[in-house]
N, C-alpha and C positions, 0 to 999 in steps of 0.2 A: 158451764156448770152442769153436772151431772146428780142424779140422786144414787147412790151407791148403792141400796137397798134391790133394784131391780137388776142393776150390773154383776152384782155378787148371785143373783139367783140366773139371771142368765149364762156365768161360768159354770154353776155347778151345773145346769141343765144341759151344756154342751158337754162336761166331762163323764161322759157313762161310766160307773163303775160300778158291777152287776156284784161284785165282792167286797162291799163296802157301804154303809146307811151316812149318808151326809146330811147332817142336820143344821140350819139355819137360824140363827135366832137373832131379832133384828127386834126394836121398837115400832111401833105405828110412824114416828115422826122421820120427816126426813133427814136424810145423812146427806148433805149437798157436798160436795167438792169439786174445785179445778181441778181438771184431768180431759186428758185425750183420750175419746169411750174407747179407741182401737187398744191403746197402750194399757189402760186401765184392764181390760179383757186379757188382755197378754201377760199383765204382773198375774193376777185373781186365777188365771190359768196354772200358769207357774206354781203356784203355792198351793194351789187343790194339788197336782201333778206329783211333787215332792210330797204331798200327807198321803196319798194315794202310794207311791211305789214305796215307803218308808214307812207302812203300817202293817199290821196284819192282816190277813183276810180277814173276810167277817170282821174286823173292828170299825168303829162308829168315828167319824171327824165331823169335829163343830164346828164351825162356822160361826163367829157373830160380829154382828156389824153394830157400831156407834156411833155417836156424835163424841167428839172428846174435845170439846171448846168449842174453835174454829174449824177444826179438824176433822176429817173421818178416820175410824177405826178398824180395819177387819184382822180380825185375830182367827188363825185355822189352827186350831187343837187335834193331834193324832194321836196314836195310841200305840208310836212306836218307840225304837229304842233310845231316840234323840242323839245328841251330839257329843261327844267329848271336849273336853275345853278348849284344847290346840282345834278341834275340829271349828267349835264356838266362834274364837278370836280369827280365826280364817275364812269362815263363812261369807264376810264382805268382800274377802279379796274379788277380783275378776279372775274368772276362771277356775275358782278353787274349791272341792267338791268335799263331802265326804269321804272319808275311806281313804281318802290317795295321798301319798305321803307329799310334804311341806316341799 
């Protein structure tokens, strides 16, 4: 069991980005979850990485971490162009990115 509040601030604190204010908003209490801290760092990585190359300079990405039940939450809010809906419904696939045809 991990507390996700410290996980999430130790991604943003690994991802330097001198063109970008990332803000963090968590509650006092803790957000526990099963997870491997390695793999948990490498999702939290990933998702700051995509709000980072898919926002603008100078724009702002939130960050905020919850409890949602049993569950933990983190939602990364950017301030770019987001996805088209074929983009959307493909987002799951493996392998399959934005921009690049089906």
């Amino acid at each position: 069991m991990i507390d996700l509040r410290p996980a999430v601030q130790n991604a943003v604190d690994a991802i330097l980005s001198p063109n970008h204010e990332v803000v963090i908003a968590s509650s006092d209490v803790e957000v526990p979850v099963r997870a491997d801290p390695e793999r948990i760092q490498q999702v939290l990585a990933n998702m700051l990485d995509n709000a980072i190359k898919n926002s603008p300079v100078g724009s702002r990405i939130d960050v905020h971490v919850a409890a949602s039940g049993k569950d933990g939450l983190v939602d990364v809010s950017d301030r770019g162009l987001g996805l088209t809906e074929d983009e959307l419904e493909r987002s799951f696939e493996k392998f399959a990115a934005a921009g690049t045809p089906p």
